[in-house]
C-alpha positions in Angstrom: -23.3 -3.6 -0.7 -25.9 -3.2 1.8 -26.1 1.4 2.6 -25.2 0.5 6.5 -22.0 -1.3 5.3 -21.3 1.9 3.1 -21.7 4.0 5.8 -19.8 1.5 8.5 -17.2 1.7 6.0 -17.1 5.8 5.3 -16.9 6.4 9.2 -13.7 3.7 9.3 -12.5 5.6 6.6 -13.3 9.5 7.9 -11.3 8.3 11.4 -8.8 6.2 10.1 -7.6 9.0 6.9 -7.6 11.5 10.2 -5.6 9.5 12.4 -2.9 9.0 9.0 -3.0 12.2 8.0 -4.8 10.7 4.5 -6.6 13.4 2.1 -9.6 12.1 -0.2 -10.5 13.5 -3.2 -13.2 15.1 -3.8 -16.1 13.6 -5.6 -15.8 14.8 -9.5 -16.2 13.0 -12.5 -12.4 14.1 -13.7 -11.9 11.6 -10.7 -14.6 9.0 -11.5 -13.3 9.0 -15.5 -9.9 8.3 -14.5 -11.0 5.6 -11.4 -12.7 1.7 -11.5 -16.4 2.8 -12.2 -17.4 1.3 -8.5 -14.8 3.3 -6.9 -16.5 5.0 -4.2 -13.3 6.3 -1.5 -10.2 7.5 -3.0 -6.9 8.7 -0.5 -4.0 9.9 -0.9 -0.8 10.5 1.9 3.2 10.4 1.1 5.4 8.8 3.4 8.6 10.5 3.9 12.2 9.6 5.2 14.9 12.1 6.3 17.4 9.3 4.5 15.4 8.8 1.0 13.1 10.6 -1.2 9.3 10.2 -0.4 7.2 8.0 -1.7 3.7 9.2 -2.6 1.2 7.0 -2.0 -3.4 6.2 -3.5 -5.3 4.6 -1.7 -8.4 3.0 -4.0 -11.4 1.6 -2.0 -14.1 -0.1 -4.3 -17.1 -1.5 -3.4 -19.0 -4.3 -5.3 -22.1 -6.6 -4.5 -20.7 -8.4 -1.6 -17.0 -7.4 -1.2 -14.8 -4.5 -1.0 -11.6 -4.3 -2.9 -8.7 -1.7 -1.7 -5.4 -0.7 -3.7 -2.4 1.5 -1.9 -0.2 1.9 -4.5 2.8 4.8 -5.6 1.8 7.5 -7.5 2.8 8.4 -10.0 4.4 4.8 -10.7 7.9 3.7 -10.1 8.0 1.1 -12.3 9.6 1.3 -15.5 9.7 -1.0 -18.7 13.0 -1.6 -17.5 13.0 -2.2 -13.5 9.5 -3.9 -13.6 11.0 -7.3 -13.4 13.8 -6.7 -10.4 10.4 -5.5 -7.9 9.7 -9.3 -7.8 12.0 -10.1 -5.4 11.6 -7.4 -3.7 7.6 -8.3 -3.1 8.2 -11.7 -3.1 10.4 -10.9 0.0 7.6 -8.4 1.5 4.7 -11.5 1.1 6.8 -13.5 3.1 6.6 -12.0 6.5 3.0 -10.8 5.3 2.0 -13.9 5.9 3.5 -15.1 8.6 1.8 -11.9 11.0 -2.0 -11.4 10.4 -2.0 -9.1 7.5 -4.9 -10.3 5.1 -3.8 -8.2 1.8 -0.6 -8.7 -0.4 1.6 -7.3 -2.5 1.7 -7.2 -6.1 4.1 -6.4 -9.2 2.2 -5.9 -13.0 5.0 -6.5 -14.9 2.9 -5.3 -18.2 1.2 -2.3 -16.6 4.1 -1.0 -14.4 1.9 -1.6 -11.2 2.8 -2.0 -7.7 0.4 -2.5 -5.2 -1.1 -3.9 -1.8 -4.0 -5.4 -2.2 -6.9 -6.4 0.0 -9.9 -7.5 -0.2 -12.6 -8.6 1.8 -16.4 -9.6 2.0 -19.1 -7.6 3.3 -19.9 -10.2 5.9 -16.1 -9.5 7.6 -17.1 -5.6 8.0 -20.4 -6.4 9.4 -18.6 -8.9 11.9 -15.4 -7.2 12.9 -15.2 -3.3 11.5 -12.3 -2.7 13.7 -10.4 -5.4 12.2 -10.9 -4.1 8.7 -10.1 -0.6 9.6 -6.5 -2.5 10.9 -6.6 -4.1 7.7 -7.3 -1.2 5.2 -4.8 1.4 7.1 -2.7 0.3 10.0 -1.5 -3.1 8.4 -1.1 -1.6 4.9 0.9 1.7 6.1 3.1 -0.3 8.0 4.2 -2.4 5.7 4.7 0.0 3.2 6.5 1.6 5.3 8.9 -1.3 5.5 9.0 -0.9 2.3 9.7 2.6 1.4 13.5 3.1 1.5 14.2 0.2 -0.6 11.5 0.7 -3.2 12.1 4.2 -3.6 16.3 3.4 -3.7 15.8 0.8 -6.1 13.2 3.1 -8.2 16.0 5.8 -8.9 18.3 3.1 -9.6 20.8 3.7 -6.6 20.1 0.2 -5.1 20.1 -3.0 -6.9 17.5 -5.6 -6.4 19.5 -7.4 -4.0 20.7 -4.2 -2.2 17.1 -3.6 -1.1 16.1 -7.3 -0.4 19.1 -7.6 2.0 17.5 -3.8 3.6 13.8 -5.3 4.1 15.4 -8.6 5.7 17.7 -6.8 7.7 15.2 -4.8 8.8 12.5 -7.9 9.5 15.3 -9.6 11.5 16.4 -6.9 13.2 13.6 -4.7 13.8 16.3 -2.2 12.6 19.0 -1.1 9.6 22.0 0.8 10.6 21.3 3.6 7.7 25.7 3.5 7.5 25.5 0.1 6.0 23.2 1.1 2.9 25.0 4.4 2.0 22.4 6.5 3.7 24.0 8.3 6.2 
């Protein structure tokens, strides 16, 4: 990646982790060791809900040659060997309306590894053309549909919703633009 992309890409990320209230990590190789060896930005935020326990979220930016590659995922994970399989519907659900707005990442379930993620990625050429689209891409768009998604994964996670409790949630809520917390026991 060309060093004004790098830098394009660091002030998106300076302004944007401001105006979300994200904190990066500070460069160490603790950090590095445990991180893909091209990561370069690494974030973290929680999102919180006075109805449901928070959900602590990473935000992974790597850069390659020509593209950039960014992860928001819970940490630590809320996947287990035994739950892995019910978040499918769950994300199947989320991908769904993803794609029908003008997000450009997606949602992912590792069944094997216990992951859960958003990905996005993108070319160097879309940065250089349209930073302020990217910087909607990597934070707004992401966020917001995690935050769609926050109630129901983290209900589901501790096992007080079942896989169909929180897909009828998240299309209530796409639907509706709204849940009445009284129907889902959180109120």
């Amino acid at each position: 990646m060309q060093a004004k992309n790098v830098i394009s890409l660091r002030n998106i990320i300076k302004r944007k982790s401001a105006e979300f209230g994200l904190r990066q990590l500070a460069y160490s190789p603790q950090v590095i060791y445990l991180a893909a060896p091209q990561e370069l930005f690494h974030l973290m935020t929680e999102l919180t809900s006075p109805v449901a326990p928070s959900l602590p979220l990473q935000l992974s930016i790597q850069c390659e040659k020509d593209a950039v590659r960014a992860l928001l995922f819970p940490s630590p994970r809320i996947l287990t060997e035994q739950t892995a399989g019910h978040f499918l519907g769950l994300v199947n659900e989320a991908n769904q309306e993803l794609y029908r707005g003008s997000a450009l990442g997606r949602f992912w379930v590792d069944v094997k590894n216990l992951d859960l993620a958003y990905e996005f990625i993108f070319k160097e050429a879309m940065l250089e053309s349209d930073p302020e689209e990217i910087a909607t891409q990597l934070f707004d768009v992401s966020l917001a549909h995690f935050y769609d998604l926050h109630i129901p994964l983290v209900m589901q996670a501790g096992g007080i919703w079942d896989c169909n409790t929180a897909l009828l949630y998240l299309q209530q809520l796409r639907k509706d633009g709204y849940v009445d917390n009284k129907d889902f026991g959180l109120w």
